[in-house]
KERO-949278 format. One record per residue (C-alpha): residue in three letters; x, y, z. Coordinates in steps of 0.2 Angstrom, whole numbers, plus 2048, in hexadecimal, padded with zeros to 3 digits. Layout:
AlaXYZ;...
//
This chain:
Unk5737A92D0;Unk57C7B62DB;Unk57C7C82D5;Unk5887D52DB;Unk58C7E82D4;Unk5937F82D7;Unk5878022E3;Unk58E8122DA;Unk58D80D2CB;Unk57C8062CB;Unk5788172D0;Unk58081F2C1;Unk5798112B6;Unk5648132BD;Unk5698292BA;Unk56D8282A8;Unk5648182A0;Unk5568172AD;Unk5598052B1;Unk55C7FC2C3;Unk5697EE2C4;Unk55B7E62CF;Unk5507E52BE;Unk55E7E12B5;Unk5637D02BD;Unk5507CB2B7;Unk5587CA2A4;Unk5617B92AA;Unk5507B12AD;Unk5497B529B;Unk5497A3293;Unk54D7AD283;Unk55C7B9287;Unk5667BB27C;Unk57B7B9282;Unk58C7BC27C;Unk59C7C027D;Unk5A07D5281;Unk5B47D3277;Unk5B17E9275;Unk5B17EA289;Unk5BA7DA28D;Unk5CC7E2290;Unk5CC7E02A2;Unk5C07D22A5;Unk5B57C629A;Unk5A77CF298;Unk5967C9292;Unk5847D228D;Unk5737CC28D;Unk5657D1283;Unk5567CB28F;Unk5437D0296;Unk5427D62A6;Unk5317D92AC;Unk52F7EA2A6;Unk5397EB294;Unk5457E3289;Unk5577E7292;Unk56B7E728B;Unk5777E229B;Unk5887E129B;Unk58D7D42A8;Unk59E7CC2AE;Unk59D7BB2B6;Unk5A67B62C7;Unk5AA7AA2D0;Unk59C79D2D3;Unk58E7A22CE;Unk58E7B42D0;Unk58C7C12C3;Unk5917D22C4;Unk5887DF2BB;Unk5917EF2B3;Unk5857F72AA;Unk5717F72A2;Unk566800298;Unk5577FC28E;Unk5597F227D;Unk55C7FE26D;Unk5527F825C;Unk5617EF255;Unk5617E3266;Unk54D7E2269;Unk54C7DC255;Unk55A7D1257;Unk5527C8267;Unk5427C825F;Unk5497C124F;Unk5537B4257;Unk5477AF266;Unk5367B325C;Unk5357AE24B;
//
């Protein structure tokens, strides 16, 4: 899997949620993410989010994909309650 963003915007991104991109592509690994469809942000491009552990916390990534195998990422912040009870509900019964 290829991983591409924003330079700028990642930079923006780690300021206000304290999350890289680089530990954001780690949720893709997670055997239990959580994934679906983003139809809110999805005006311009398909959007997609995944709810997914990297090494350090539970993480919410919105992603586009691209060409190939190539995943842009637009934005990531740590998982609120709602979306760390819904990935342990649905991945940890």
């Amino acid at each position: 899997m290829i991983f591409e963003w924003d330079d700028e915007k990642a930079q923006a991104n780690l300021e206000k949620h304290g999350v890289s991109f680089g530990e954001a592509t780690e949720v893709f690994y997670d055997p239990n993410a959580l994934v679906d469809y983003d139809s809110e942000h999805s005006e311009e491009e398909a959007r997609f989010f995944i709810i997914g552990l990297s090494s350090r916390r539970l993480l919410f990534v919105i992603y586009a994909e691209r060409t190939g195998d190539a995943v842009r990422i637009i934005s990531a912040r740590k998982a609120d309650k709602a979306e760390r009870e819904h990935y342990e509900r649905t991945r940890h019964p």
